[in-house]
C-alpha positions as CSV (number, residue, x, y, z in Angstrom):
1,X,-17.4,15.3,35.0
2,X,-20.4,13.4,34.4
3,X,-21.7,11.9,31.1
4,X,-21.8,13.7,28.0
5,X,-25.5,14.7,27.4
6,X,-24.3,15.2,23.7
7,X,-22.4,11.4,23.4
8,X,-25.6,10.0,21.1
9,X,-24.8,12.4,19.2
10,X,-20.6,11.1,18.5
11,X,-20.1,9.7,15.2
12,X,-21.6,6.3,14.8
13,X,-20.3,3.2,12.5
14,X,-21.7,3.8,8.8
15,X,-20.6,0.4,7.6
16,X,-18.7,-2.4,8.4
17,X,-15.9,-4.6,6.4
18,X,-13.8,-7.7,6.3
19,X,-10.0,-6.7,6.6
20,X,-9.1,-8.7,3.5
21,X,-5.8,-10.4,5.9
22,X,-8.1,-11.9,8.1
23,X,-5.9,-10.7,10.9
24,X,-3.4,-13.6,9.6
25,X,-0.4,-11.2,9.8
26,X,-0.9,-9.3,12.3
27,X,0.1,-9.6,16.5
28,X,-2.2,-10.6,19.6
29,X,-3.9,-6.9,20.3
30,X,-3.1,-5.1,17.5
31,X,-7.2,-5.2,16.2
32,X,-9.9,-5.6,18.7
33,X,-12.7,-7.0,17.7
34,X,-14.4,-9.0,14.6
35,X,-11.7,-9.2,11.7
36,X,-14.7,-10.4,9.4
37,X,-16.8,-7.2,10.7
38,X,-14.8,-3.9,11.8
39,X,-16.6,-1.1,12.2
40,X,-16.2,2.0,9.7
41,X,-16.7,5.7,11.0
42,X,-16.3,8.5,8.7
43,X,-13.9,11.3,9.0
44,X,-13.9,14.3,11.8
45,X,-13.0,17.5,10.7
46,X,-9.7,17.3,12.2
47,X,-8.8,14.0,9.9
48,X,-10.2,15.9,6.7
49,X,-7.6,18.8,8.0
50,X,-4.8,15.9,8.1
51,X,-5.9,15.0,3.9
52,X,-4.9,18.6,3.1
53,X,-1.6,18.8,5.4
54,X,1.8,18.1,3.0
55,X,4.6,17.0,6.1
56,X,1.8,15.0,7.5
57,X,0.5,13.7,3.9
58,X,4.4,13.1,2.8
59,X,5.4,11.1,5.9
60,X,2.3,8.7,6.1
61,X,1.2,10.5,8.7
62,X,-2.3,11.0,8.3
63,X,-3.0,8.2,6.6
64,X,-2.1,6.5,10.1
65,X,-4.5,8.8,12.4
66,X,-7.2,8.8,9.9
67,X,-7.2,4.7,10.0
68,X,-7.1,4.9,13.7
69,X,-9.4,7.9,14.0
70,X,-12.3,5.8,11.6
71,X,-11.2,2.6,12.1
72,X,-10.6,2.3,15.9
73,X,-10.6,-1.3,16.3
74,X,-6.9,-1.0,14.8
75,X,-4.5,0.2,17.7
76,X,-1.3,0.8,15.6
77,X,-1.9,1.6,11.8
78,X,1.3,1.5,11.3
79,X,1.5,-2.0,11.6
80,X,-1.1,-2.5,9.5
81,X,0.0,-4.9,6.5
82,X,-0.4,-3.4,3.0
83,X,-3.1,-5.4,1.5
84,X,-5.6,-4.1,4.0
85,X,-4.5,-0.5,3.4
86,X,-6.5,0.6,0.2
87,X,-9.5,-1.4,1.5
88,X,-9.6,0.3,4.4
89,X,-9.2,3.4,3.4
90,X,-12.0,3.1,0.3
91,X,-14.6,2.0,3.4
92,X,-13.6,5.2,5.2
93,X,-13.6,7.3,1.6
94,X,-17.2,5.4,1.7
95,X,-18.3,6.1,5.3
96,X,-17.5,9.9,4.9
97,X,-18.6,10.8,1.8
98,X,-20.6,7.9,0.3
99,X,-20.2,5.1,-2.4
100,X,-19.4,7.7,-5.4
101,X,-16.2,9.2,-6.1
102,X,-15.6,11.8,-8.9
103,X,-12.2,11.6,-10.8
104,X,-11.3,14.0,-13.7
105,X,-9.3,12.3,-16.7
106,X,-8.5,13.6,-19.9
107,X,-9.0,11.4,-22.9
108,X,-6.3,9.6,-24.5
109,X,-7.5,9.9,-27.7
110,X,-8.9,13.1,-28.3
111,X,-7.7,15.1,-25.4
112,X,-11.4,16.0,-24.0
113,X,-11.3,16.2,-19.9
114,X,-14.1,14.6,-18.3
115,X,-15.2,13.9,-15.0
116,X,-16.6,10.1,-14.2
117,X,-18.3,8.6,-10.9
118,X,-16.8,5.1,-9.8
119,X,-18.8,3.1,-7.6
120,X,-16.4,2.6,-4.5
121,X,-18.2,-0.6,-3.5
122,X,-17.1,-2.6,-6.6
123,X,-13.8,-1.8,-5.2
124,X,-14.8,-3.5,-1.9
125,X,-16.4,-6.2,-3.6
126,X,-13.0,-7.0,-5.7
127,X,-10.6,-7.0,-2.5
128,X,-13.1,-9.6,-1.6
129,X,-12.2,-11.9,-4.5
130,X,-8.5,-12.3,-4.7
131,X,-5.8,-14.0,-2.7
132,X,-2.4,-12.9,-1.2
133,X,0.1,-15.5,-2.7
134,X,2.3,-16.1,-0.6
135,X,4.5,-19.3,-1.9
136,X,7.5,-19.6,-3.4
137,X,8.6,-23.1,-3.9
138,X,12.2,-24.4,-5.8
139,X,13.3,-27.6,-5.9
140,X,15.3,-27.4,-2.7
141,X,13.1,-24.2,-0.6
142,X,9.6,-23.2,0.2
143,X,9.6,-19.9,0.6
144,X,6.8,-18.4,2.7
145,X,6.0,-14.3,1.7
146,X,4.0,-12.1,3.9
147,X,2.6,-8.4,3.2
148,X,4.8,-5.6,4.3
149,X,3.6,-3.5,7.0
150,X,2.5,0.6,6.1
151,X,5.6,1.6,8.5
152,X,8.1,-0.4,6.0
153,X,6.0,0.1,3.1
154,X,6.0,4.1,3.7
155,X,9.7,4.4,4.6
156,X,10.3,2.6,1.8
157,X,8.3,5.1,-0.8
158,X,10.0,7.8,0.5
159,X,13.6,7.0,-0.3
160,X,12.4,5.7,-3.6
161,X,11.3,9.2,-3.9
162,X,14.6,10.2,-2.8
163,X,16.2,8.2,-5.2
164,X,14.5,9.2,-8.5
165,X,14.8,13.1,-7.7
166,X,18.7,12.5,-7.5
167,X,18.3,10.8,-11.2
168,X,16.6,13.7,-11.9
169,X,19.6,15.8,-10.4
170,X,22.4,14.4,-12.2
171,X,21.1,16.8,-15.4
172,X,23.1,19.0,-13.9
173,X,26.1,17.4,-13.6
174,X,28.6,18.5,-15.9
175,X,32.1,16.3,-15.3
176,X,31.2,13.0,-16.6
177,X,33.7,11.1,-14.3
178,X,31.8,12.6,-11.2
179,X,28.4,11.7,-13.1
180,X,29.3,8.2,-13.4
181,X,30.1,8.2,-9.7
182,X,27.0,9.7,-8.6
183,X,25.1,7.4,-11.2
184,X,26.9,4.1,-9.9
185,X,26.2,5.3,-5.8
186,X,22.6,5.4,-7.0
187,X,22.1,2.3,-8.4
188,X,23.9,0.6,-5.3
189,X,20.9,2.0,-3.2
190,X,18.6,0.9,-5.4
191,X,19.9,-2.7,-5.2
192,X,20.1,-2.3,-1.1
193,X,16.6,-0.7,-1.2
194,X,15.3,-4.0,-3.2
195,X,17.1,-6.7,-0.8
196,X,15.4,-4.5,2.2
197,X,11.7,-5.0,0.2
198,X,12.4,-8.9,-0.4
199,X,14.0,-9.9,3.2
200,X,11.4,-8.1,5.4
201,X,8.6,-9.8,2.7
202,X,9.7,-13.3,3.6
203,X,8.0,-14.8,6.8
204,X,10.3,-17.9,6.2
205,X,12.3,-20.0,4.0
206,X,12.1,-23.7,4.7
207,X,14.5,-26.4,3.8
208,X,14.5,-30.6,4.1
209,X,15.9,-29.9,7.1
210,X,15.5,-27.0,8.9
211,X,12.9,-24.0,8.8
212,X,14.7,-20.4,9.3
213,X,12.8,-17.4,10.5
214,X,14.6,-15.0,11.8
215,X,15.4,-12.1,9.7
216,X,18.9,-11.6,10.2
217,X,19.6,-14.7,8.5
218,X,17.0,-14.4,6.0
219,X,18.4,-10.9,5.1
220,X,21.8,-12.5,5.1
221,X,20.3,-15.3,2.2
222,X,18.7,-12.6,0.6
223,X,22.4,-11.1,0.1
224,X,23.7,-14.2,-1.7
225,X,21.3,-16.8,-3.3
226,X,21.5,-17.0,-6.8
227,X,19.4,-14.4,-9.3
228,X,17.1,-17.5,-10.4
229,X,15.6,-17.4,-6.3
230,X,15.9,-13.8,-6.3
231,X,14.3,-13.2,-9.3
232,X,11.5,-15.3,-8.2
233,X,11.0,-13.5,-5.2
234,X,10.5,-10.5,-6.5
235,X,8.1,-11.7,-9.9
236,X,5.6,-12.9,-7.0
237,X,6.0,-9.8,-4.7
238,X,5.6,-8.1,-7.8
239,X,2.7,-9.6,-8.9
240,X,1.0,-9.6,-5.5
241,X,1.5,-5.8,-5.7
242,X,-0.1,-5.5,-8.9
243,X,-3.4,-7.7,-7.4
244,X,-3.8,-6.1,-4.2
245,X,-3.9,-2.1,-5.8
246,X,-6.8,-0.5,-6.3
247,X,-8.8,-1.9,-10.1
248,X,-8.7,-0.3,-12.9
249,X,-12.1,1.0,-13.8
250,X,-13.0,1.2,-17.3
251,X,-14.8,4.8,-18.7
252,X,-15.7,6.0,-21.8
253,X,-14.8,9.4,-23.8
254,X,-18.3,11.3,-24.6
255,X,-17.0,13.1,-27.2
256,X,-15.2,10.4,-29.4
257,X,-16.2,7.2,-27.5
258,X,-12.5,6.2,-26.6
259,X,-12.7,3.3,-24.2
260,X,-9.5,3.7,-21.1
261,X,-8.1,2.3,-17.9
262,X,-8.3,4.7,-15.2
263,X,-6.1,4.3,-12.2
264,X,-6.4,5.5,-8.3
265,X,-4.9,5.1,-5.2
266,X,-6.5,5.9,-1.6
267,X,-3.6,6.4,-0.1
268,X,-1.9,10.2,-0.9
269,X,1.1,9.4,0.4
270,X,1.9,6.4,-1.7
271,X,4.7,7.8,-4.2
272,X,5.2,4.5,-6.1
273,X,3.6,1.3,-5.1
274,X,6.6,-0.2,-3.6
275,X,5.1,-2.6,-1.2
């Protein structure tokens, strides 16, 4: 089979964007070409199918194909770190349906439901301003962080999710010995689910002797240093999460003039920010 006499007419790249890592995180091959200048394509039909499918929205699924479908520079989206997600998808959001995107919000105040245009591109623009942090230094450790990947990141959300619909489960649980059981089993996950998070977000920990980077033994520290490093760790994954989601933008009631906050996410299969 010969050339495709229709191929000038194939999608072409409607803009092109920085990956906000730089590439610093990620392995030999896994993006080909400019980190500072990726091409963005805008959805097919198919990937539009994928936004509307739940198993394939649920699992991470499509957010994965879509990336690679519009973005195919990237080879595996799955092992695309977390604070070039939301970029990424926002530039594809952009390249398919263009710069505006309608969100309905009730008022706080008075209750009145409005719909408000945000400007996507300011969205660009702010990834485009901030810094991953990725230092934790004690007297005696530096700690180096490092994004989670969306594989991690994904698995991750869903047994959260998991998690807080048992909570939600244990209403109906009657004998309070066997609540208490079920109660103390959850909260045991919870505590595993957290070490997972904080040893697969540390690149390294480096002492006056000896720098340790391999995860078995960081997973291993992570299981028994004392709550002050602990707690550290997880104020300044914690407050990398909170820089690296999507800004707030700022609307205004028409009917009462009530100023609010209004949150998105790109990302439909993100149940609760955990990476």
């Amino acid at each position: 089979m010969g050339q495709n006499p229709l191929q000038k007419y194939f999608r072409q790249p409607k803009i092109f964007i920085q990956l906000p890592s730089l590439g610093l995180y990620y392995p030999p091959g896994l993006v080909q070409g400019d980190v500072n200048r990726l091409p963005i394509y805008g959805m097919t039909g198919m990937d539009e199918i994928l936004v509307k499918t739940p198993d394939a929205l649920l699992t991470g699924e499509s957010t994965v194909r879509i990336i690679q479908s519009c973005c195919p520079g990237i080879q595996d989206a799955w092992q695309v770190c977390n604070i070039d997600i939301e970029p990424l998808l926002t530039a594809i959001r952009i390249a398919t349906f263009g710069e505006k995107m309608s969100l309905s919000r009730k008022c706080g105040n008075c209750g009145a439901e409005h719909t408000y245009d945000v400007d996507l591109t300011k969205s660009l623009d702010y990834f485009k301003t901030i810094k991953y942090e990725n230092k934790v230094v004690t007297k005696e450790l530096s700690i180096t962080l490092k994004p989670l990947v969306y594989k991690d990141s994904n698995q991750f959300g869903i047994k959260n999710f998991e998690i807080q619909q048992r909570f939600k489960q244990m209403i109906a649980i009657e004998n309070p010995e066997e609540r208490q059981a079920v109660l103390s089993n959850l909260y045991n996950e919870i505590a595993n689910l957290q070490k997972q998070i904080y040893s697969l977000s540390i690149e390294s920990v480096e002492t006056a002797d000896v720098k340790v980077e391999e995860h078995a033994y960081i997973k291993e520290w992570i299981e028994n240093c004392d709550k002050e490093i602990f707690d550290l760790i997880g104020d300044k994954i914690g407050e990398n999460n909170e820089r690296w989601a999507m800004p707030s933008n700022k609307v205004k009631c028409s009917e009462c003039e009530h100023e609010q906050l209004v949150n998105m996410t790109m990302d439909h299969s993100d149940f609760f920010g955990l990476a």
